[in-house]
Structure formats: structure tokens, C-alpha cells
VEXZAMAR-895322 format. One record per residue (C-alpha): residue in one letter; x, y, z; chain. Coordinates in Angstrom, 3 decimals. Layout:
+---+----------+----------+----------+---+
! r !       xx !       yy !       zz ! c !
+---+----------+----------+----------+---+
! a !        X !        Y !        Z ! A !
...
+---+----------+----------+----------+---+
This chain:
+---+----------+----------+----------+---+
! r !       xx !       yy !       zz ! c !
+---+----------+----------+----------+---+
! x !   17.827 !    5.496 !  -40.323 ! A !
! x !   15.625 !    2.378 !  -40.188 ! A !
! x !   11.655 !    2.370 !  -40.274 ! A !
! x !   10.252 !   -1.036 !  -39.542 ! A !
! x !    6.538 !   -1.699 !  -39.069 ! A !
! x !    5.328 !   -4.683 !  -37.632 ! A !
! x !    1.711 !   -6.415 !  -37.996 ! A !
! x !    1.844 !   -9.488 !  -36.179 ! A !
! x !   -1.664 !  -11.144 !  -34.796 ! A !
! x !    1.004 !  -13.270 !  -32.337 ! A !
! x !    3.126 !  -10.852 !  -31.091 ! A !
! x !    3.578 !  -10.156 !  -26.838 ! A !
! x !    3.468 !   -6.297 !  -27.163 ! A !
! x !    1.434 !   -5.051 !  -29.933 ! A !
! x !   -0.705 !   -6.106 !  -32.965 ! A !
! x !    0.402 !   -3.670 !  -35.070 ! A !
! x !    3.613 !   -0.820 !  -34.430 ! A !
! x !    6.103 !    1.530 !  -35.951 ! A !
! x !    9.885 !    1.926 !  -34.871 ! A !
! x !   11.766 !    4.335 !  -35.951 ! A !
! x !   15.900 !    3.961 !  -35.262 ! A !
! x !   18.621 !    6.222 !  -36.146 ! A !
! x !   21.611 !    8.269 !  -34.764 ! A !
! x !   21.725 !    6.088 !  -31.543 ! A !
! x !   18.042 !    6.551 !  -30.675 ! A !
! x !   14.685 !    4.487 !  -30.610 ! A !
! x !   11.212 !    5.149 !  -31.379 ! A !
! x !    8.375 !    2.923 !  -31.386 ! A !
! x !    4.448 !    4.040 !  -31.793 ! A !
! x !    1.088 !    2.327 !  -31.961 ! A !
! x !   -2.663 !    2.845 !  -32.051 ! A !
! x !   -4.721 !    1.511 !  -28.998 ! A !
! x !   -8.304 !    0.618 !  -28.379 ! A !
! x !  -11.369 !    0.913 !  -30.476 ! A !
! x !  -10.767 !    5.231 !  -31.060 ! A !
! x !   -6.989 !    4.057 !  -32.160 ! A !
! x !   -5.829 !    6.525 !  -29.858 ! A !
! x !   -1.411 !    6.798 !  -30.116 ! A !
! x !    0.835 !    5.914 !  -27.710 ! A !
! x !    4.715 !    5.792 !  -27.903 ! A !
! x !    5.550 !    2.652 !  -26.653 ! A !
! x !    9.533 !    2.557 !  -26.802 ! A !
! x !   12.037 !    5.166 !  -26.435 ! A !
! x !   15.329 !    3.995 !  -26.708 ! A !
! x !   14.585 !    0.725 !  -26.083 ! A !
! x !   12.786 !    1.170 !  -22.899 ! A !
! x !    9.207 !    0.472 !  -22.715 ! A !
! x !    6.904 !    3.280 !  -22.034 ! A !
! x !    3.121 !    4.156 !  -22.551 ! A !
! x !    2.394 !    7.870 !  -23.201 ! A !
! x !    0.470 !    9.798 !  -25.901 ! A !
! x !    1.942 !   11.983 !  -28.436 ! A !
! x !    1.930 !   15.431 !  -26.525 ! A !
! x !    2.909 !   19.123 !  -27.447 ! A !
! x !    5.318 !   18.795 !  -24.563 ! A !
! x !    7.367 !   16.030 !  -23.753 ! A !
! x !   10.493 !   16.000 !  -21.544 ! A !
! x !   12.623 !   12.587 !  -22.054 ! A !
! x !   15.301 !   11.776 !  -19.198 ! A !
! x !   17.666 !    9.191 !  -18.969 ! A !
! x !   18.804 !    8.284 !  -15.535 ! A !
! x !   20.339 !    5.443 !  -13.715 ! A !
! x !   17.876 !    3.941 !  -11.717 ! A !
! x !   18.404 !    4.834 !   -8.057 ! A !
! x !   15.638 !    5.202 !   -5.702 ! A !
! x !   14.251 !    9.253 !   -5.348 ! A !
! x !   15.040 !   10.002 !   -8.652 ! A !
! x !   11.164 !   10.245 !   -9.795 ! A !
! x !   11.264 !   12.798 !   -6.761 ! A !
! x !   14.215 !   15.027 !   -8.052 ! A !
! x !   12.777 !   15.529 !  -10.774 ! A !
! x !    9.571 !   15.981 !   -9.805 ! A !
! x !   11.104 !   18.812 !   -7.276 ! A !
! x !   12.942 !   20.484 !   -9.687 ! A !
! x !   10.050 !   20.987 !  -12.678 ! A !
! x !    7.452 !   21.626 !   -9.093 ! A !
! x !   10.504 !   24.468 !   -8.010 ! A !
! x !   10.245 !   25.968 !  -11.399 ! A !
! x !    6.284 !   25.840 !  -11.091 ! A !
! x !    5.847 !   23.441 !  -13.741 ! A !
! x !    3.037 !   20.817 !  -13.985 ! A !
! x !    3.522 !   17.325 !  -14.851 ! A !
! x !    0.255 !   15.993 !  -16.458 ! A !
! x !    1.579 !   12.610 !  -17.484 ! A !
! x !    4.540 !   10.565 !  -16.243 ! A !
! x !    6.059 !    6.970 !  -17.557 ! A !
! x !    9.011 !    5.005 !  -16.270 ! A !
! x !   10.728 !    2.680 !  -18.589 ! A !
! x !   12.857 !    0.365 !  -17.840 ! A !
! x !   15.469 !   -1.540 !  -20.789 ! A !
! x !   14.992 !   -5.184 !  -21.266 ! A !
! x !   18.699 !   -5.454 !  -20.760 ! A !
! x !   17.887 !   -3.905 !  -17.170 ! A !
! x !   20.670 !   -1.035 !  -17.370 ! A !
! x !   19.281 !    2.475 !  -16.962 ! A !
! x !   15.913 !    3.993 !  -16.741 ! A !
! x !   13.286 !    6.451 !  -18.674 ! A !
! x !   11.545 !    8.692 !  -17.894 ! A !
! x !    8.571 !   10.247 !  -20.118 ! A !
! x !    6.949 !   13.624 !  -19.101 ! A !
! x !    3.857 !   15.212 !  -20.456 ! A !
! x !    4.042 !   19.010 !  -19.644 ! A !
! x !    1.923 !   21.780 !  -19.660 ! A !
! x !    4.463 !   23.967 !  -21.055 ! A !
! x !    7.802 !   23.515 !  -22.409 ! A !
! x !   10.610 !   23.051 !  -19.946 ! A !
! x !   13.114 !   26.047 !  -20.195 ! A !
! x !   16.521 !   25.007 !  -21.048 ! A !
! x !   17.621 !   26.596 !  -17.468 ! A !
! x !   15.473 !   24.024 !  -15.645 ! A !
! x !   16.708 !   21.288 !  -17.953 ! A !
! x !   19.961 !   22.426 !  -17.058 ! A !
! x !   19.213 !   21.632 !  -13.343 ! A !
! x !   18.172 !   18.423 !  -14.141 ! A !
! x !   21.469 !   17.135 !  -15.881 ! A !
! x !   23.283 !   18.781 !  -12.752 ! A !
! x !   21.934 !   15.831 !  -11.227 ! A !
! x !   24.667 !   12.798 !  -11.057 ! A !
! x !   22.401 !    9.941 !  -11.580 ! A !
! x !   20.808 !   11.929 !  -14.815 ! A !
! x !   22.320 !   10.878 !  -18.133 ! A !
! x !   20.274 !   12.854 !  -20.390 ! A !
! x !   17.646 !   15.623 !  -20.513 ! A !
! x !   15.443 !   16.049 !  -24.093 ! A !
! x !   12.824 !   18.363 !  -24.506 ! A !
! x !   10.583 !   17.805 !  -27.627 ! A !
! x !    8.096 !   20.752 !  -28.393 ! A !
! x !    5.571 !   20.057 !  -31.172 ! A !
! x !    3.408 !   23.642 !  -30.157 ! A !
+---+----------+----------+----------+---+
């Protein structure tokens, strides 16, 4: 695992951030605005802006047009609320993420559903609560 902070007064993205790497994955974190609220900034490389949550559903997908809508019908099927929702793409260009903020954790059966899908590479549920 590598932790790297950065504190940069010239850099394009952020004055001051944390990335975490390890096993394959990417995570990058920062504190916004006068109330230094958080925001994850990069998941795997892909550039996103969403607060730390109790429920957060990561997807990987290829990125096709309707996707934003299959998943959106699958967690609405399943009667699950979406109360925050970032797309990220990689500099590189090559794949999407998506970042949702839940009301409730996503059951491993609806997650299921989602990989089902053929232009869905991944499905990660991360429950802090």
C-alpha cells in the first residue's frame, strides 16, 4: 500500500489531498471550502466529487449511453433511493464510475442484478453504519 499526501499551492485539482493505493485500487480525499467539508475526489483513478457517506455503492462500467438509467432502474425496482450520484470518467478515457450515495445499503441480491448487466464491470458496496 502507498499513502501519499500532497500540499501544493500550484496544483490543477486540489491544494491539499490524500491518496491512498493498494491491491489494484485508488483512493483520493480532500477538504473543501471554508467548513473543510470531505469529498472523495478519485476512485480508481477516475475523478469524482462525493462526500464520505454511510452508504456508498461504487460501479465500474464501460461507458455506453443508458447505463446511468439501468442502474438507476434497478436500485428504483428494488425501492431504493439514490441521494447522491457522480460519474467519473479515467484520464486515460477507458471505462467509467459511478459513485452512489444511498439511503440504505444495497442488498447483495440487487448488486447481483447490477453485475448481470454486460456493460457493468464491477459492483462495491461500502457500509460505514
Amino acid at each position: 500500500m502507498e499513502i501519499r499526501t500532497t500540499n501544493s499551492a500550484l496544483t490543477k485539482d486540489y491544494v491539499n489531498a490524500i491518496t491512498v493505493r493498494g491491491g489494484g485500487h485508488s483512493l483520493a480525499g480532500t477538504l473543501v471550502g471554508p467548513a473543510a467539508e470531505q469529498r472523495l475526489v478519485l476512485i480508481d483513478d477516475h475523478a469524482v466529487y462525493v462526500p464520505p457517506a454511510d452508504h456508498l455503492l461504487v460501479i465500474r462500467n464501460d461507458d455506453v449511453p443508458g447505463i446511468i438509467g439501468v442502474v438507476g432502474g434497478v436500485l428504483g425496482d428494488a425501492g431504493i433511493n439514490i441521494n447522491q450520484l457522480q460519474v467519473g470518467q479515467s484520464e486515460r478515457g477507458v471505462g467509467a464510475v459511478m459513485a452512489l450515495v444511498t439511503e440504505v445499503s444495497v442488498p447483495i441480491e440487487v448488486q447481483d442484478r447490477l453485475r448481470a448487466h454486460d456493460s457493468i464491470i464491477s459492483v462495491r458496496a461500502i457500509d460505514l453504519a
